[in-house]
N, C-alpha and C positions, 0 to 999 in steps of 0.2 A: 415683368417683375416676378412673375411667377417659375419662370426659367433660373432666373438668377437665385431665388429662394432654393430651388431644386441643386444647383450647383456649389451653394454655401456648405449645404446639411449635406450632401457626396462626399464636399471636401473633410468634413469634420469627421466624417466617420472614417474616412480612408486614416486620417491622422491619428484619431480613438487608438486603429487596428495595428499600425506600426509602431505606434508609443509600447504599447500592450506587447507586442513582439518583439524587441529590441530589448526590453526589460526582462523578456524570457533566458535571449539569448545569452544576456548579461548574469541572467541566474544560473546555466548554464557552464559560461564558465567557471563561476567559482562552486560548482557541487560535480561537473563533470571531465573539466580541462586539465588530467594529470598525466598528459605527456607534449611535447612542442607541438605535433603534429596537430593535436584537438585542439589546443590554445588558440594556433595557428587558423584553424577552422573556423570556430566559433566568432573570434575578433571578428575574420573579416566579415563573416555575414552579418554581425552586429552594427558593423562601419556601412554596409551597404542598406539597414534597413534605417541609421538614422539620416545618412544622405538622402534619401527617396525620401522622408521623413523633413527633413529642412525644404525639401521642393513644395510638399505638399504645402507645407506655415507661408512659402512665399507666395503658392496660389491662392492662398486665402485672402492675403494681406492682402493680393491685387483686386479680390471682387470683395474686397472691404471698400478701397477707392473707387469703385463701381458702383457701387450703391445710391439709388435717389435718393431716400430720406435719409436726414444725417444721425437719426436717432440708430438706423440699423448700421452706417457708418461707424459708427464711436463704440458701439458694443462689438462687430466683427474685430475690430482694430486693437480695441483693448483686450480681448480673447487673444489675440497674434501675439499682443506683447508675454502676456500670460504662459502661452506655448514655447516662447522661443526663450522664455527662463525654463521653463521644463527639459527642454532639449539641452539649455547646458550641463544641468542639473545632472540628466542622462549619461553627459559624453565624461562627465568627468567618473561618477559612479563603472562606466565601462574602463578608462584609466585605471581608478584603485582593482577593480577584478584582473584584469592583467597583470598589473606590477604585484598582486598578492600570491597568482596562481603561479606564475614565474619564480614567484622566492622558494613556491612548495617543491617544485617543478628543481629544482636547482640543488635544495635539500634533500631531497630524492637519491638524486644522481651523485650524491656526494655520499649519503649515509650507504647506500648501494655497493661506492668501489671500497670503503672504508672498510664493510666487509666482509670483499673480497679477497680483501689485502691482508685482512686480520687472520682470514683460512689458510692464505699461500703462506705468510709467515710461519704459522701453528705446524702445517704439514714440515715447512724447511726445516725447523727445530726436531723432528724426527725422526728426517732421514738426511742426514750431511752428505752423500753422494750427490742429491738431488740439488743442493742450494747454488750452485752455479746459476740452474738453467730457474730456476724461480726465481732468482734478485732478476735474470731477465726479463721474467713475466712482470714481475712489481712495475720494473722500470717501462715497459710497452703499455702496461694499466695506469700508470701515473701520465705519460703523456697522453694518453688517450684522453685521459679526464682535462686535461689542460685543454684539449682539441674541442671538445664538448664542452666547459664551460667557456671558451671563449667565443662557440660559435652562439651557443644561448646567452651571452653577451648581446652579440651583434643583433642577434633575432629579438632582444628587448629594446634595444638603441632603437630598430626600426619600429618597431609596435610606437614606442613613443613617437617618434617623430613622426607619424603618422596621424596619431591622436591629436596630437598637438597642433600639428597643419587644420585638422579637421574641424578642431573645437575653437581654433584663434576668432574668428569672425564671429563667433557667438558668443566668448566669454565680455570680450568687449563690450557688449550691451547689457551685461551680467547688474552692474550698478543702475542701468535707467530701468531693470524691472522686479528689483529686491521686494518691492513690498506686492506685487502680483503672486494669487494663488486660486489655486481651486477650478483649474481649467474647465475640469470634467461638469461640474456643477453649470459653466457657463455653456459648455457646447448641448448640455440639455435643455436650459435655458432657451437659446436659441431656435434647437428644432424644435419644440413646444410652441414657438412663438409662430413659427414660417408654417406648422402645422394651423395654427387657430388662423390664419391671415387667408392659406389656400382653401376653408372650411368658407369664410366672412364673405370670398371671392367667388366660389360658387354659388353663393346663398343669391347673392346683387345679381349677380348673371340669371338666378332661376327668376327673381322677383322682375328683373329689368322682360322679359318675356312675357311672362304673365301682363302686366303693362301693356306689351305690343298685342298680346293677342286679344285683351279688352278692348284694348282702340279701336282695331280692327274689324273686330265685331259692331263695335257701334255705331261707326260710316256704313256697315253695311246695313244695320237695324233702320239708322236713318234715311236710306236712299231707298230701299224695299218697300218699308212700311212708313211711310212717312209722315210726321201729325197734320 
């Protein structure tokens, strides 16, 4: 029992510590993700720390069915449901940062060649020798930007479809854990509890000795000196 106590409070902290980082990463994007490349960065590490993060809610949920007594049962179990509303909670918060930091991302690159467009005109209008070879440039700047927003196109289509594969399996149970809250409260709860139980467990184990070594003593009190 004492192992399994030990394995419970592991698992809860290792989840504590991903929640806690995922939420970082997610803050990240949206105070630091303004160009593809860091967008691109950040997501995936976020997608990787809430997968390791879903692994973790389902080793829990397994030494929730593990458990002798059902009272430690029904509280590990209701904690799991708890978490795995948090983690949707999470994955869809990581959605809106992307599709936000994408739209800045996109504004950017538009306010950008707009201009640049605005200079190359200003200059064409005064010097006409030159305006040939600048409507060139406009027209190489104007496709450019068609090349870049359709590739930052493609690179949001995938960001979603990703989120989206990854969050399906958890929003689904979004409705059977609506009125679950307050994780953090429970996973303290808990180690509080496994802590006072491994305290109770020692105490029986010192007094169960004491006992033996009484006995012990008084078979030999009785057979030495005997009335």
């Amino acid at each position: 029992m004492a192992a399994e106590n030990i394995h419970v409070r592991l698992c809860l902290q290792d989840i504590i510590k991903l929640d806690l980082e995922a939420k970082a990463l997610i803050q990240d994007i949206k105070d630091h993700a303004d160009t593809v490349d860091s967008l691109d960065y950040f997501s995936t590490q976020a997608r990787e720390k809430l997968k390791t993060l879903r692994e973790k809610i389902d080793d829990l949920e397994q030494l929730g069915h593990e458990q002798d007594q059902e009272s430690d049962k029904n509280a590990i179990l209701a904690n799991v449901k708890t978490l795995k509303q948090t983690l949707s909670g999470t994955l869809s918060s990581l959605r809106q940062a992307n599709l936000s930091s994408q739209l800045t991302i996109d504004k950017k690159t538009k306010e950008q060649l707009m201009f640049g467009s605005s200079q190359i005109r200003h200059r064409a209008h005064g010097n006409k020798e030159t305006l040939a070879k600048m409507a060139v440039d406009i027209t190489e700047s104007l496709l450019s930007l068609n090349r870049t927003i359709a590739g930052q196109v493609t690179h949001s289509e995938s960001t979603m479809t990703a989120l989206v594969n990854s969050s399906q399996s958890v929003s689904q149970m979004q409705d059977e854990f609506r009125d679950m809250g307050g994780h953090i409260q429970h996973s303290h709860r808990l180690l509080t509890k496994y802590g006072r139980r491994e305290l109770t467990d020692k105490l029986l184990i010192f007094l169960a000795l004491i006992f033996f070594f009484a006995t012990v003593l008084y078979i030999m009190k009785k057979r030495v000196w005997p009335s």
